[in-house]
TIDRENSE-427757 format. One record per residue: x negated, z, y negated of N, C-alpha, C, CB in turn; residue in one letter. Coordinates in nm, 2 decimals. Glycine has a CB too. Layout:
<recs>
> X; Z; Y; X; Z; Y; X; Z; Y; X; Z; Y; a
...
</recs>
This chain:
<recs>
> -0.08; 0.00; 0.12; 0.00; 0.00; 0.00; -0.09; 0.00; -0.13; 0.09; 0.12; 0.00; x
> -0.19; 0.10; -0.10; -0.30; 0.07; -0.23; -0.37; -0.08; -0.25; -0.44; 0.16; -0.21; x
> -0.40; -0.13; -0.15; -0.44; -0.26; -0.16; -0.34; -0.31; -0.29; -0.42; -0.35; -0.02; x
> -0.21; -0.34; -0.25; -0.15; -0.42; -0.30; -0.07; -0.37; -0.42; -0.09; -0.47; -0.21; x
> -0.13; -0.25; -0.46; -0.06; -0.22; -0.59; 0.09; -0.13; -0.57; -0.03; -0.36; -0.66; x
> 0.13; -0.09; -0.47; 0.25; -0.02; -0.51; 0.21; 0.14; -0.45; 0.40; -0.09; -0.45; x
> 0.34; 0.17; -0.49; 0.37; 0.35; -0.52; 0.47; 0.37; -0.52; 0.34; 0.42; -0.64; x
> 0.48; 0.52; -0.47; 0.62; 0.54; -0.47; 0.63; 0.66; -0.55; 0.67; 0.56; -0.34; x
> 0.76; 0.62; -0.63; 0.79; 0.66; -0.73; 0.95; 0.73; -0.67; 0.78; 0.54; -0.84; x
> 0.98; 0.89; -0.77; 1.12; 0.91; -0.73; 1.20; 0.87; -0.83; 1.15; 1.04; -0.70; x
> 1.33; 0.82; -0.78; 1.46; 0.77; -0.84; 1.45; 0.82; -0.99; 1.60; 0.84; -0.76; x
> 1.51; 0.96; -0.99; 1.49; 1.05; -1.11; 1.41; 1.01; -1.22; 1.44; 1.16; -1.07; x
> 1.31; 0.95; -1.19; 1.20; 0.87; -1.26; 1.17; 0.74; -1.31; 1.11; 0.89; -1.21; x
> 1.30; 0.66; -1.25; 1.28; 0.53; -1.24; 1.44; 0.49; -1.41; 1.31; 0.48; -1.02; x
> 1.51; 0.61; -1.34; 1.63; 0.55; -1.38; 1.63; 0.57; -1.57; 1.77; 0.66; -1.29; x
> 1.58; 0.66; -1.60; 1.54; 0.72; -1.75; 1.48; 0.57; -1.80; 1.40; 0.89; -1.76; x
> 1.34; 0.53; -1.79; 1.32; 0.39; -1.76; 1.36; 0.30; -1.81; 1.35; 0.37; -1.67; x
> 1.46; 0.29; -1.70; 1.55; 0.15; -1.71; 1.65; 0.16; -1.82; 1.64; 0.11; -1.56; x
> 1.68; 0.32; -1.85; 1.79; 0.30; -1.96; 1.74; 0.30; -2.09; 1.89; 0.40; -1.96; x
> 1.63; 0.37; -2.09; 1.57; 0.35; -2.21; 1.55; 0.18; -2.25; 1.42; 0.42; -2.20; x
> 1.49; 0.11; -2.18; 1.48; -0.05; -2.16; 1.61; -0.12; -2.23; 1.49; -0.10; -1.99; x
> 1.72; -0.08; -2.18; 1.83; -0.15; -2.22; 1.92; -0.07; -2.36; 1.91; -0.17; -2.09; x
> 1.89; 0.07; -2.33; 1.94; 0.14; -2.51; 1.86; 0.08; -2.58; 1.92; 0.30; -2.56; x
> 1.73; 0.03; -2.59; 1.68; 0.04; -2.73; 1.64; -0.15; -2.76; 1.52; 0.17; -2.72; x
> 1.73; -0.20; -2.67; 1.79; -0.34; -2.71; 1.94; -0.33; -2.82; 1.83; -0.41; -2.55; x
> 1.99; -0.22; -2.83; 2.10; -0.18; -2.90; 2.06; -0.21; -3.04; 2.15; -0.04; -2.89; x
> 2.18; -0.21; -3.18; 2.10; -0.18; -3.27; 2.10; 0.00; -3.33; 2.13; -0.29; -3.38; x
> 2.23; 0.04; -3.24; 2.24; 0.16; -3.26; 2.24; 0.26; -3.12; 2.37; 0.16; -3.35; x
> 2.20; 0.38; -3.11; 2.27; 0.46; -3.03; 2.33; 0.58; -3.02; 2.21; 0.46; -2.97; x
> 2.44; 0.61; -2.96; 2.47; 0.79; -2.94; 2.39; 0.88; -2.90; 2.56; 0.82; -2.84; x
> 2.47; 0.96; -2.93; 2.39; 1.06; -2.89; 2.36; 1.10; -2.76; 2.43; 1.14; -2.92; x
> 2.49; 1.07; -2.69; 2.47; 1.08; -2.53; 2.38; 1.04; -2.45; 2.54; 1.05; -2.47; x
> 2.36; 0.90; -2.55; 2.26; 0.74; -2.46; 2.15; 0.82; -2.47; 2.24; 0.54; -2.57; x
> 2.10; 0.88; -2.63; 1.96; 0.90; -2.63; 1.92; 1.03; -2.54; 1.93; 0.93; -2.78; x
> 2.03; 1.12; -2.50; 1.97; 1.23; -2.39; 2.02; 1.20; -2.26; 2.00; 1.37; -2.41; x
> 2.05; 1.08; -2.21; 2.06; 1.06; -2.10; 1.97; 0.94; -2.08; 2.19; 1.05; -2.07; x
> 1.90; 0.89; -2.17; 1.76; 0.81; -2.14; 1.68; 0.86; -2.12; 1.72; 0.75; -2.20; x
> 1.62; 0.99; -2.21; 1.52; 1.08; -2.21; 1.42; 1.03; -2.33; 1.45; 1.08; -2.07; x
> 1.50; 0.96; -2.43; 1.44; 0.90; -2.54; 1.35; 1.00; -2.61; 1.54; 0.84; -2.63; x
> 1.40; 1.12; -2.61; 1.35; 1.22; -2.75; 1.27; 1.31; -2.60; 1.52; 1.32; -2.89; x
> 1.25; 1.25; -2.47; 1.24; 1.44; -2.37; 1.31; 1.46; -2.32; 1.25; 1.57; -2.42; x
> 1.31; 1.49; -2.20; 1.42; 1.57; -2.17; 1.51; 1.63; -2.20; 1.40; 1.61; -2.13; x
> 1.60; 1.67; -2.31; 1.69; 1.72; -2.39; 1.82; 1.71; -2.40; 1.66; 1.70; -2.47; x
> 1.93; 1.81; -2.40; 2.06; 1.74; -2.40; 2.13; 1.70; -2.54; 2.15; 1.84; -2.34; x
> 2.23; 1.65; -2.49; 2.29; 1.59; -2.61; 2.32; 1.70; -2.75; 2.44; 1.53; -2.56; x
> 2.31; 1.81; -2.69; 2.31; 1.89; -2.83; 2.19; 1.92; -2.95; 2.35; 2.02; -2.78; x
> 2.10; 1.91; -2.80; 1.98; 1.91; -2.88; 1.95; 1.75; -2.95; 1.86; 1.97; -2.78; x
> 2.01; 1.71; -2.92; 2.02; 1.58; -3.03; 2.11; 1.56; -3.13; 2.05; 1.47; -2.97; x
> 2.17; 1.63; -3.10; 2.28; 1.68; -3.23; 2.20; 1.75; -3.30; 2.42; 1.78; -3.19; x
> 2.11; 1.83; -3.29; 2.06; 1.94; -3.35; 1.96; 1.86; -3.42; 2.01; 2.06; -3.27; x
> 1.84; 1.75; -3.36; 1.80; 1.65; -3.44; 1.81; 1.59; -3.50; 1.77; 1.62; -3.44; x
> 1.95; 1.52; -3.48; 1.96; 1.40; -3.61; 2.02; 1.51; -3.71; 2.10; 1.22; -3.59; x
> 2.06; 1.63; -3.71; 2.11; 1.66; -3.82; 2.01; 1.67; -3.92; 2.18; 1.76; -3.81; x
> 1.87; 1.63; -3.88; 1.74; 1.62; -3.99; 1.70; 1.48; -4.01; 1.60; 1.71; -3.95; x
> 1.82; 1.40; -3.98; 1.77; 1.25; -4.02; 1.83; 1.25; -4.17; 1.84; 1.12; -3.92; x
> 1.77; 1.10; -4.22; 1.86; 1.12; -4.34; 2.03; 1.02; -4.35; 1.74; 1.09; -4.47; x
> 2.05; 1.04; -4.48; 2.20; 0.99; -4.45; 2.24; 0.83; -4.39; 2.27; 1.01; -4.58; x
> 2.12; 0.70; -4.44; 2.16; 0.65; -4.35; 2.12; 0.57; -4.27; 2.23; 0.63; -4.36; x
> 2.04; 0.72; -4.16; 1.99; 0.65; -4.06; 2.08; 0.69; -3.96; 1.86; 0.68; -4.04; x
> 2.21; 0.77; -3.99; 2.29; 0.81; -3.89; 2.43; 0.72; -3.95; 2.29; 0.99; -3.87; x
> 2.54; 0.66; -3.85; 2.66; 0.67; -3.92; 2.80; 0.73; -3.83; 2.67; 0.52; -3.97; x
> 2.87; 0.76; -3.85; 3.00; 0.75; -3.75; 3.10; 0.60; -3.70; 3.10; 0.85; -3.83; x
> 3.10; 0.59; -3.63; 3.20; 0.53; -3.52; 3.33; 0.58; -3.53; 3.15; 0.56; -3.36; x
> 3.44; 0.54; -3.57; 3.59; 0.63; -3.51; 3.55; 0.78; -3.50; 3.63; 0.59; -3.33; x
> 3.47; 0.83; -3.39; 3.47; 0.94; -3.34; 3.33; 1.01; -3.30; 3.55; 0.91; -3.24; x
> 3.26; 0.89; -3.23; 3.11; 0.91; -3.24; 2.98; 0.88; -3.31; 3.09; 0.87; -3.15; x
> 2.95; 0.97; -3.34; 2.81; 0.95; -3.44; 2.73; 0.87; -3.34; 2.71; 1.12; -3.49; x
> 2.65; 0.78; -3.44; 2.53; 0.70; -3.37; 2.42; 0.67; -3.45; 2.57; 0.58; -3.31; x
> 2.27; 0.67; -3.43; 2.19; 0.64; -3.50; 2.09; 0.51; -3.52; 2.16; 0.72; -3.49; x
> 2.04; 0.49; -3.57; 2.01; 0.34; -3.58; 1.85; 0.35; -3.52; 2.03; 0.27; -3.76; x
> 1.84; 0.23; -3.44; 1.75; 0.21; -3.33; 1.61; 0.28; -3.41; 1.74; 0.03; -3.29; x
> 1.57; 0.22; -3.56; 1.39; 0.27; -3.62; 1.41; 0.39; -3.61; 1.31; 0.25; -3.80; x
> 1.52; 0.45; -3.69; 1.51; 0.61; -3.66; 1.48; 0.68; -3.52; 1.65; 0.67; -3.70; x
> 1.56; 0.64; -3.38; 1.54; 0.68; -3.25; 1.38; 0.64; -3.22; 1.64; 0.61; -3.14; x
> 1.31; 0.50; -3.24; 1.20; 0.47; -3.23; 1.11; 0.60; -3.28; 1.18; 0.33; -3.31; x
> 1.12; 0.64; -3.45; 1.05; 0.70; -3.54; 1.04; 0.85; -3.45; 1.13; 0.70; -3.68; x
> 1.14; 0.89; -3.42; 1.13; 1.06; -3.37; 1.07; 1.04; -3.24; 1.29; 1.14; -3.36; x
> 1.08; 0.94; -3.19; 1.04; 0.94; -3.01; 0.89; 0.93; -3.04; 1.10; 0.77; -2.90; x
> 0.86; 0.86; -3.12; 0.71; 0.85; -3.12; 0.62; 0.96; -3.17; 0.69; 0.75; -3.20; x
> 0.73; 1.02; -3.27; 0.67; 1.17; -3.35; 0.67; 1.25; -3.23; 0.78; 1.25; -3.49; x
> 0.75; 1.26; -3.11; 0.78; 1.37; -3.03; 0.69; 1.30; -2.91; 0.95; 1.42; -3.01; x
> 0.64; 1.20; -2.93; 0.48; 1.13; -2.82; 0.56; 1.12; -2.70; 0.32; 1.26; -2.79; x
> 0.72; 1.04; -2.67; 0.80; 1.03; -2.56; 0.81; 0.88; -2.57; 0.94; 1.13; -2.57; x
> 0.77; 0.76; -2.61; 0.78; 0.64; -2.67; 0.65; 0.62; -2.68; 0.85; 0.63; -2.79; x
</recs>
């Protein structure tokens, strides 16, 4: 298997990944997206609530119902928090 380059990797680890891949094709995301990707860390959605409430006004907007923030901002903090 070394020869040829693979590894085994667990699920758990694969799937964060792939969603990150396809959230941050968005131009915006929730809150939910970003702690169920593992964009910011391991973290839950509250604690993403608790971060953008230090974004500024508009890098966040509301939806109907759900707050979402715009992709540089998620880029900006992911990178500050060395998870990106």
């Amino acid at each position: 298997m070394k020869k040829e380059g693979l590894v085994l990797v667990k699920e758990k680890d694969i799937i964060p990944s792939r969603l990150q891949e396809r959230y941050l094709r968005k131009k915006s995301l929730t809150f939910k997206e970003i702690a169920d990707a593992n964009i910011w860390g391991e973290i839950g959605k509250s604690r993403v609530e608790a971060i953008a409430q230090e974004l500024l006004p508009h890098e966040k907007f509301k939806t109907g119902n759900k707050w979402k923030v715009h992709r540089s901002a998620v880029e900006r903090i992911a990178k500050n928090r060395g998870t990106l």
